[in-house]
C-alpha positions as a LaTeX table, in Angstrom:
\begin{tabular}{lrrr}
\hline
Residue & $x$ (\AA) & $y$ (\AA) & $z$ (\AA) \\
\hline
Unk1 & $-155.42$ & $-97.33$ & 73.13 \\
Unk2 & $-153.26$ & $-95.16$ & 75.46 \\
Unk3 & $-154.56$ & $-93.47$ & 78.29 \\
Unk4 & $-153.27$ & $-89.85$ & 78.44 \\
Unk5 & $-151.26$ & $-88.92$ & 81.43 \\
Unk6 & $-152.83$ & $-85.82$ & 83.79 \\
Unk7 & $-151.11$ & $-83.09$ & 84.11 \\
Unk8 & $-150.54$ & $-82.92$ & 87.50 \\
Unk9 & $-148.16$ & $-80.38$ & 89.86 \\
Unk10 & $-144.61$ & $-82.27$ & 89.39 \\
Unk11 & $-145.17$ & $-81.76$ & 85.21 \\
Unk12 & $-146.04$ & $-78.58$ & 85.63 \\
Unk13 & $-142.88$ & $-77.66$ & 87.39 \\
Unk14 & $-140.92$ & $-79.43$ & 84.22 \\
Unk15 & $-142.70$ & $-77.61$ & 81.96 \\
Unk16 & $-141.79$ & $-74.05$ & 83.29 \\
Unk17 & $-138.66$ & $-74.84$ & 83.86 \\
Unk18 & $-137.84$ & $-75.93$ & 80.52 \\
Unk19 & $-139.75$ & $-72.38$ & 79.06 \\
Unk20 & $-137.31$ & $-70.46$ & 81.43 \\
Unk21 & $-133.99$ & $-72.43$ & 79.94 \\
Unk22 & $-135.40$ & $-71.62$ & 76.47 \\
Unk23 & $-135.93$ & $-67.96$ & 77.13 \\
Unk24 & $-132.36$ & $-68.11$ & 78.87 \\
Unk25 & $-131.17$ & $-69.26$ & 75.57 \\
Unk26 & $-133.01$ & $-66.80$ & 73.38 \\
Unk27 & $-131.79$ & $-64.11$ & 75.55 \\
Unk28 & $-127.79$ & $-64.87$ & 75.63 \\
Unk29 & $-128.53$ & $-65.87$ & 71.57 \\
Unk30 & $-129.74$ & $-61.93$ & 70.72 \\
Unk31 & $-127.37$ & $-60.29$ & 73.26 \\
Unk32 & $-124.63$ & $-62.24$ & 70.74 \\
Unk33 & $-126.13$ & $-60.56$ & 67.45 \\
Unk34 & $-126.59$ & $-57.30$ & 69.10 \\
Unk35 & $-122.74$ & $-57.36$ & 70.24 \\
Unk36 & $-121.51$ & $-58.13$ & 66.52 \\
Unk37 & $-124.20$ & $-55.52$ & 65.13 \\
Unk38 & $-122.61$ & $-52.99$ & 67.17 \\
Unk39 & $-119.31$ & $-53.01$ & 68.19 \\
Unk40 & $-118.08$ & $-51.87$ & 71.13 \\
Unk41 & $-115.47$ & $-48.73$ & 70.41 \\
Unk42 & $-112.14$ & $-49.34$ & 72.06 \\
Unk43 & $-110.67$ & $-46.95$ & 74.74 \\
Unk44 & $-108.82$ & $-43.97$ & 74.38 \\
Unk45 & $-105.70$ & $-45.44$ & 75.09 \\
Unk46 & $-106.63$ & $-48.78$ & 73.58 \\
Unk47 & $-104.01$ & $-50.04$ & 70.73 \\
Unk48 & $-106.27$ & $-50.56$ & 67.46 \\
Unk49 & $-105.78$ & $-53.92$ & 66.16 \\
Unk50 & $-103.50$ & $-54.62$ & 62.87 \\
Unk51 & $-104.69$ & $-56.27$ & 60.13 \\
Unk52 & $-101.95$ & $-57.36$ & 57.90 \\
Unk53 & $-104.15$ & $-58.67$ & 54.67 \\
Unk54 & $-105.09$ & $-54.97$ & 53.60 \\
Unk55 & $-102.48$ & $-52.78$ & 55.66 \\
Unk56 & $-101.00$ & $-50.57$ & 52.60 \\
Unk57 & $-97.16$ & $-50.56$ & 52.42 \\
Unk58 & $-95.32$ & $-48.00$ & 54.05 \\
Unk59 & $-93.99$ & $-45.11$ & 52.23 \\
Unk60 & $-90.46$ & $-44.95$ & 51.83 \\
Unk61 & $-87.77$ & $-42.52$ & 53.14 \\
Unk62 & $-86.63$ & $-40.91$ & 49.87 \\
Unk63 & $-83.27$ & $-39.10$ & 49.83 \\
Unk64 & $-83.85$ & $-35.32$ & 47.94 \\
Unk65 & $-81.08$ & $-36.29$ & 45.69 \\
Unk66 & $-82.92$ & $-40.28$ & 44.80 \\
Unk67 & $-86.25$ & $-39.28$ & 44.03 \\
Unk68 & $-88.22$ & $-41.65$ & 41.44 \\
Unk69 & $-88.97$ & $-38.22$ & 39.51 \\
Unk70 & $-86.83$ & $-36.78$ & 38.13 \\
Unk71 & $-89.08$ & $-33.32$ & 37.42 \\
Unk72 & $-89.37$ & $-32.98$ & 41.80 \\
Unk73 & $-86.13$ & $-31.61$ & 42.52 \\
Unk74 & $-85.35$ & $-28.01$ & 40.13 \\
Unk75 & $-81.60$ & $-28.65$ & 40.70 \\
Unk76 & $-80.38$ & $-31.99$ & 40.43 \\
Unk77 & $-81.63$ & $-35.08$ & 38.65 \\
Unk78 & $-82.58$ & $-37.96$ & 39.99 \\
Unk79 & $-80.45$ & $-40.50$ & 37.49 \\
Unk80 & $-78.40$ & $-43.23$ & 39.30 \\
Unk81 & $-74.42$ & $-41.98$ & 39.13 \\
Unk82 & $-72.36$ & $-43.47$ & 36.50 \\
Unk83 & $-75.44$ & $-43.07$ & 34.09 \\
Unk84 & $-73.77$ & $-41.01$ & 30.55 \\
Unk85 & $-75.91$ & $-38.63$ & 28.81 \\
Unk86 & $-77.88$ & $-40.69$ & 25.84 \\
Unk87 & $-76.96$ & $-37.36$ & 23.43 \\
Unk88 & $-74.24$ & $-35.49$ & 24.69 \\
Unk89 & $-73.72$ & $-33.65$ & 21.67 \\
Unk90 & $-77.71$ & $-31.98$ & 22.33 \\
Unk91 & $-78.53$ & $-32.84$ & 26.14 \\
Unk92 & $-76.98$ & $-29.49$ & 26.63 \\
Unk93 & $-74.74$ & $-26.79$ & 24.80 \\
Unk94 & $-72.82$ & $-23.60$ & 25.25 \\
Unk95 & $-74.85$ & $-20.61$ & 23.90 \\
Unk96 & $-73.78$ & $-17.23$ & 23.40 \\
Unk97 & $-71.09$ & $-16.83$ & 26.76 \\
Unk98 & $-67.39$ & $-17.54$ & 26.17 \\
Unk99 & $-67.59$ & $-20.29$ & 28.86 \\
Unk100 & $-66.66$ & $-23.25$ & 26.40 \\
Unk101 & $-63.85$ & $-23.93$ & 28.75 \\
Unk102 & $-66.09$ & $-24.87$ & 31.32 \\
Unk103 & $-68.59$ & $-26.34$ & 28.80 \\
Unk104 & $-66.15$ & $-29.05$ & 27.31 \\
Unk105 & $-64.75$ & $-29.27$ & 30.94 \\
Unk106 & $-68.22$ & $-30.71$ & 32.13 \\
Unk107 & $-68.83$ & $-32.75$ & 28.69 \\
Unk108 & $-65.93$ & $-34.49$ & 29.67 \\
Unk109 & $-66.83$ & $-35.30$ & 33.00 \\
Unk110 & $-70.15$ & $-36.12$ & 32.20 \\
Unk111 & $-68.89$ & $-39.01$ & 29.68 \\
Unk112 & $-66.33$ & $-39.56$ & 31.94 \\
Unk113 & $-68.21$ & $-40.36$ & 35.12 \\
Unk114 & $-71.99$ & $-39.84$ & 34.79 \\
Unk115 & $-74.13$ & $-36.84$ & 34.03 \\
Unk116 & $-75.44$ & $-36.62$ & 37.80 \\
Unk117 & $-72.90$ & $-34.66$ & 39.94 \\
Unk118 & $-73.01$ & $-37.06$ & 42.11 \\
Unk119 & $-70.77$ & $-39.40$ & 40.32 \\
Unk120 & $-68.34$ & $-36.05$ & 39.65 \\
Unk121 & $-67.87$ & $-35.20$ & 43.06 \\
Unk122 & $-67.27$ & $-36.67$ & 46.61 \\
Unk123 & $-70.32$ & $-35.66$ & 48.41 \\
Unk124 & $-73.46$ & $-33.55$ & 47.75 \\
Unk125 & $-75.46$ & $-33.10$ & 50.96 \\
Unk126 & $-78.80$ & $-31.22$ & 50.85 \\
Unk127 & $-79.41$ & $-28.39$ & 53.34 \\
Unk128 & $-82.30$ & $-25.96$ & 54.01 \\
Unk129 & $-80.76$ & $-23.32$ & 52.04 \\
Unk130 & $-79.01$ & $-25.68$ & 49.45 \\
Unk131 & $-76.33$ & $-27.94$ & 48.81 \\
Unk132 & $-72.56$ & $-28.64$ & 50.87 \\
Unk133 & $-70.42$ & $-30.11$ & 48.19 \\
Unk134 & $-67.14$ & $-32.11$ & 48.67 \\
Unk135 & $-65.39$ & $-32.23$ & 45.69 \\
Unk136 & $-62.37$ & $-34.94$ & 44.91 \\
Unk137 & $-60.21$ & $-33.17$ & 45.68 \\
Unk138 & $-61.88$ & $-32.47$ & 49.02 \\
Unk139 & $-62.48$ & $-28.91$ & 48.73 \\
Unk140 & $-65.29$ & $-27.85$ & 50.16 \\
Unk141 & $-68.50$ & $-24.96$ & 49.27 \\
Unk142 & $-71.78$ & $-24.55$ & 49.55 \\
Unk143 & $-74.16$ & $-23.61$ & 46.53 \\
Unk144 & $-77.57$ & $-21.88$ & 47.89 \\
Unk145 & $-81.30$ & $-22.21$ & 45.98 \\
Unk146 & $-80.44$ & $-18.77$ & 44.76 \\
Unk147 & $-77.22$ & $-19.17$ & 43.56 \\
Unk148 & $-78.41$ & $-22.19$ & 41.13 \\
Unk149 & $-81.19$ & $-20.07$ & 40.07 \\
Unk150 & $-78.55$ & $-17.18$ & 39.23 \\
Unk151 & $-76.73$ & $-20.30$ & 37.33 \\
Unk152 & $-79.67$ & $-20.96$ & 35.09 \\
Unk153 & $-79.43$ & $-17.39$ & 33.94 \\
Unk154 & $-75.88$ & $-16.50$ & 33.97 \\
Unk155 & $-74.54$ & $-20.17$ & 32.29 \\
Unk156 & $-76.83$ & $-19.08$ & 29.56 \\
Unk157 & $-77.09$ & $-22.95$ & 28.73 \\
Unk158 & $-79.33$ & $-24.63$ & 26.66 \\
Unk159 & $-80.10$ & $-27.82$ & 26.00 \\
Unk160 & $-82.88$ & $-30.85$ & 24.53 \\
Unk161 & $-82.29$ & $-32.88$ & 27.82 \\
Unk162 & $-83.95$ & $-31.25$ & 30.96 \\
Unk163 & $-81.54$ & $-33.96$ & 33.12 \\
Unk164 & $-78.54$ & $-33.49$ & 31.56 \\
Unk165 & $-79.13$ & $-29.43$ & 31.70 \\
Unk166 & $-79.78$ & $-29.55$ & 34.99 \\
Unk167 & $-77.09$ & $-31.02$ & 35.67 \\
Unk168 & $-75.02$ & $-28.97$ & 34.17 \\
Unk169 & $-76.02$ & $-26.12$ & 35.29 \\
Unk170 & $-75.33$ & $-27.46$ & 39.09 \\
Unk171 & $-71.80$ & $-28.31$ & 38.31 \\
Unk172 & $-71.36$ & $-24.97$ & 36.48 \\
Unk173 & $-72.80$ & $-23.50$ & 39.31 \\
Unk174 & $-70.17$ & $-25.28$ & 41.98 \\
Unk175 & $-67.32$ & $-24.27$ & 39.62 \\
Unk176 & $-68.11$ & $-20.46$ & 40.55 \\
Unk177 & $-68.61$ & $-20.48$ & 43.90 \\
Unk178 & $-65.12$ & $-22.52$ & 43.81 \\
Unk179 & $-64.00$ & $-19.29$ & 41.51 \\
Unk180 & $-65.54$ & $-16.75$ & 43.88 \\
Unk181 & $-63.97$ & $-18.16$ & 46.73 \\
Unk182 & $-60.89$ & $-18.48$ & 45.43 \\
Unk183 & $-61.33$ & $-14.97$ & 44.22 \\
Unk184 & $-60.95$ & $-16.04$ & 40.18 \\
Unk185 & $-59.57$ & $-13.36$ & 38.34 \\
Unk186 & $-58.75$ & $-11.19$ & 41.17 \\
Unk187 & $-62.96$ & $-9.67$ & 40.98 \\
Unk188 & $-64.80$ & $-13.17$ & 41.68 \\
Unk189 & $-64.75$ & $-12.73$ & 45.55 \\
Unk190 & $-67.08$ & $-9.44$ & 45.15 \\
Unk191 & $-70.23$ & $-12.06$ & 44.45 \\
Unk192 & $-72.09$ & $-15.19$ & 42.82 \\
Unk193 & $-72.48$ & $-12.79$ & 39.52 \\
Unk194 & $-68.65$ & $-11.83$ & 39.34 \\
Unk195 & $-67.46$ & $-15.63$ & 39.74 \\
Unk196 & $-69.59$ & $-16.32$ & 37.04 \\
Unk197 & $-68.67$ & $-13.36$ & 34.70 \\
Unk198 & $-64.92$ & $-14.63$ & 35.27 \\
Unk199 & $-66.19$ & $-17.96$ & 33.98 \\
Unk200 & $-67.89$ & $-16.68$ & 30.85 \\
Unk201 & $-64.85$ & $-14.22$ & 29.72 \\
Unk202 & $-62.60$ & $-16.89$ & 28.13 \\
Unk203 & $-59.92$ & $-19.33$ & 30.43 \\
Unk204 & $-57.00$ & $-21.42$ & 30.43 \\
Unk205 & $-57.46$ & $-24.66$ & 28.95 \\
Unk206 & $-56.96$ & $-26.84$ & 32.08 \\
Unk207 & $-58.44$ & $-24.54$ & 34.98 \\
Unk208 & $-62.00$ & $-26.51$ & 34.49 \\
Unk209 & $-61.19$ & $-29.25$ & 34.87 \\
Unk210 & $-59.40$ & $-27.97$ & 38.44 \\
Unk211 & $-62.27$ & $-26.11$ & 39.53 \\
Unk212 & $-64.83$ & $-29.08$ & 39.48 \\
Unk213 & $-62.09$ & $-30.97$ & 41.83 \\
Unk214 & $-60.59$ & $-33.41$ & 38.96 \\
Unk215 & $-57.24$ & $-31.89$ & 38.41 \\
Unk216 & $-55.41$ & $-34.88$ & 39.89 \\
Unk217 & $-57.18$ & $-37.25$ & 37.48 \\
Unk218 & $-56.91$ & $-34.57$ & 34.63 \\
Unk219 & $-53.49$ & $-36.02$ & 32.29 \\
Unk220 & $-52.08$ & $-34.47$ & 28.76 \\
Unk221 & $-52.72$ & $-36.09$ & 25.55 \\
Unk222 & $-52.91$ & $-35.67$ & 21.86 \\
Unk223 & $-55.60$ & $-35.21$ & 19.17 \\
Unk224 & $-54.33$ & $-38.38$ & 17.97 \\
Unk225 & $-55.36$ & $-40.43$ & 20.48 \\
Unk226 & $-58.92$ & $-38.53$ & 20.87 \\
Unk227 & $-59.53$ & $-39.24$ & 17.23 \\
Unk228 & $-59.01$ & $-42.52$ & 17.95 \\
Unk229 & $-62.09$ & $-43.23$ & 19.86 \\
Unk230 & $-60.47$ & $-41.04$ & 22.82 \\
Unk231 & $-62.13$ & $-38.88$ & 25.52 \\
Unk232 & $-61.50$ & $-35.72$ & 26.14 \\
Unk233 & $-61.16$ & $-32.07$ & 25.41 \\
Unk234 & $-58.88$ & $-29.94$ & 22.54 \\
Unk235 & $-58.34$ & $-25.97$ & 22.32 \\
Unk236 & $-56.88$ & $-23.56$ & 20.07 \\
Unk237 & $-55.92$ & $-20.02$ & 21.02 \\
Unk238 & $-59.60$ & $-19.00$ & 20.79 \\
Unk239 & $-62.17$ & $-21.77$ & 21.79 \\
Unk240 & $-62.24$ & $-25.47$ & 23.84 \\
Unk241 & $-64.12$ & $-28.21$ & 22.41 \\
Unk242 & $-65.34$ & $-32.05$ & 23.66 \\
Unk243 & $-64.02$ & $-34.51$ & 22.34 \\
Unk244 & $-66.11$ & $-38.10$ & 22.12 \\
Unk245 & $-65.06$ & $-41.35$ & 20.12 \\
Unk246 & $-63.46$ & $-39.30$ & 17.63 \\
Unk247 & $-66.17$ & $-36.45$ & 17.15 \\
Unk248 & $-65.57$ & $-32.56$ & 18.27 \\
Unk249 & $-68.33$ & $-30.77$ & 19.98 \\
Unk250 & $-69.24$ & $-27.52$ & 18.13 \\
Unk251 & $-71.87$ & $-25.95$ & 20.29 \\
Unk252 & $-74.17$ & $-28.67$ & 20.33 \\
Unk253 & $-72.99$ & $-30.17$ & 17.20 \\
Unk254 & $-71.22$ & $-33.55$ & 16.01 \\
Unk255 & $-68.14$ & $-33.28$ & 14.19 \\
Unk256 & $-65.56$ & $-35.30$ & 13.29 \\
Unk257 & $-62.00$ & $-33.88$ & 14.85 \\
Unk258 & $-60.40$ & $-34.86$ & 11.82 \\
Unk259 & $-62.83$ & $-32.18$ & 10.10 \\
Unk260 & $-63.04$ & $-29.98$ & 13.24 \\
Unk261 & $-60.47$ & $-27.63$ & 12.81 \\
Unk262 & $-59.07$ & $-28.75$ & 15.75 \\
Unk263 & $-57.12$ & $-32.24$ & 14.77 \\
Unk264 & $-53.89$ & $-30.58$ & 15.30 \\
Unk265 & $-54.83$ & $-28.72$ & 18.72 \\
Unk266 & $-51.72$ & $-29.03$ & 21.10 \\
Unk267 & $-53.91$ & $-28.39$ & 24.05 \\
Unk268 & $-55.45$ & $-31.71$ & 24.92 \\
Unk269 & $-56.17$ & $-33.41$ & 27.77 \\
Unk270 & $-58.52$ & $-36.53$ & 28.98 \\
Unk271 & $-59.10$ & $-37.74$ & 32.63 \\
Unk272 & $-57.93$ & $-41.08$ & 33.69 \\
\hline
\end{tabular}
């Protein structure tokens, strides 16, 4: 049997010391869960760290004239350039003003090059107040909020495609400023509402085309060719029509130009 050892000074000492390491440890143990309990908030100054697993994406820098939507902007739509109205013939029509110079003028362009005016002229730049245009032709104007709203009116427009009729509306809007500065008529320089009378009391088959900046892509044809499958416009001595694979525009209406009344129109023209 063994004999138990005494507990004498010297084990003692070994014993206390070995309580104080413990309590050491217990101590620097629960300073470590209180630390992670309770975070210590970072300085003023301090740079808060980034955590890249849940950071959400950035938003993007969206040009006025790009949006996603095309509802956001009450002027212009938002479809990439070159896209062509899906219905021409009912995106948008002329309604009771004599503007169907102007009318077939933008049809054309619109199959020609894209519904968004974009695609139809040089440069559209958005301002406070509106919109700086460059056409083709590099003529230059500026279109104010107000002046599109006067457009919307005075185009008297209508239309089953709020894109397309927006759109139209805009480059109606740009051909009379171009016909009030240019003084259309000899009264378009007196304002907005004159330019746009001169557009709406009957024109020269031609001058449409000129006043949204294409005139040096504008050419002569024949019906012929139109009611091949051509694109373009036709007039008689009292009204202008679109012309699209072969079928007349009759305010918003598809006819064929060989039943049109207007299959032997002499003036005819299509853009290159």
């Amino acid at each position: 049997m063994e004999t138990p050892v005494a507990a004498g000074p010297e084990n003692n000492r070994d014993l206390y010391t070995s309580i104080v390491q413990q309590l050491n440890s217990l101590t620097t143990l629960l300073n470590t869960l209180i630390q992670r309990a309770s975070p210590v908030a970072p300085a003023v100054d301090a740079v808060p760290h980034q955590v890249d697993r849940d950071s959400p994406a950035p938003f993007p820098n969206i040009n006025p004239l790009n949006k996603p939507h095309s509802d956001e902007s009450p002027f212009i739509s938002s479809v990439p350039i070159g896209t062509k109205p899906n219905d021409i013939w009912r995106g948008f029509w002329q309604g009771a003003e004599g503007n169907c110079v102007t009318v077939s003028a933008i049809k054309l362009a619109m199959m020609k090059y894209g519904h968004n005016p974009q695609g139809i002229f040089k440069q559209i730049t958005p301002t406070k107040t509106g919109f700086d245009v460059t056409m083709q032709d590099m003529f230059k104007l500026h279109i104010s909020h107000e002046e599109l709203k006067l457009a919307r009116n005075g185009s008297n427009f209508e239309g089953d495609d709020p894109d397309v009729l927006k759109d139209a509306v805009f480059l109606y809007a740009a051909s009379a400023k171009r016909a009030q500065m240019k003084n259309h008529e000899g009264t378009a320089r007196r304002s907005f509402e004159d330019a746009m009378a001169s557009l709406n009391d009957g024109e020269i088959p031609g001058d449409a085309t000129m006043r949204l900046g294409l005139n040096a892509k504008r050419r002569w044809t024949n019906p012929a060719q139109l009611a091949k499958g051509g694109l373009g416009t036709v007039a008689d001595a009292t009204h202008s029509v679109a012309v699209i694979d072969g079928y007349a525009d009759l305010y918003g209406n598809k006819v064929k130009l060989s039943e049109s009344g207007f299959q032997h129109a002499r003036r005819v023209l299509t853009l290159r």
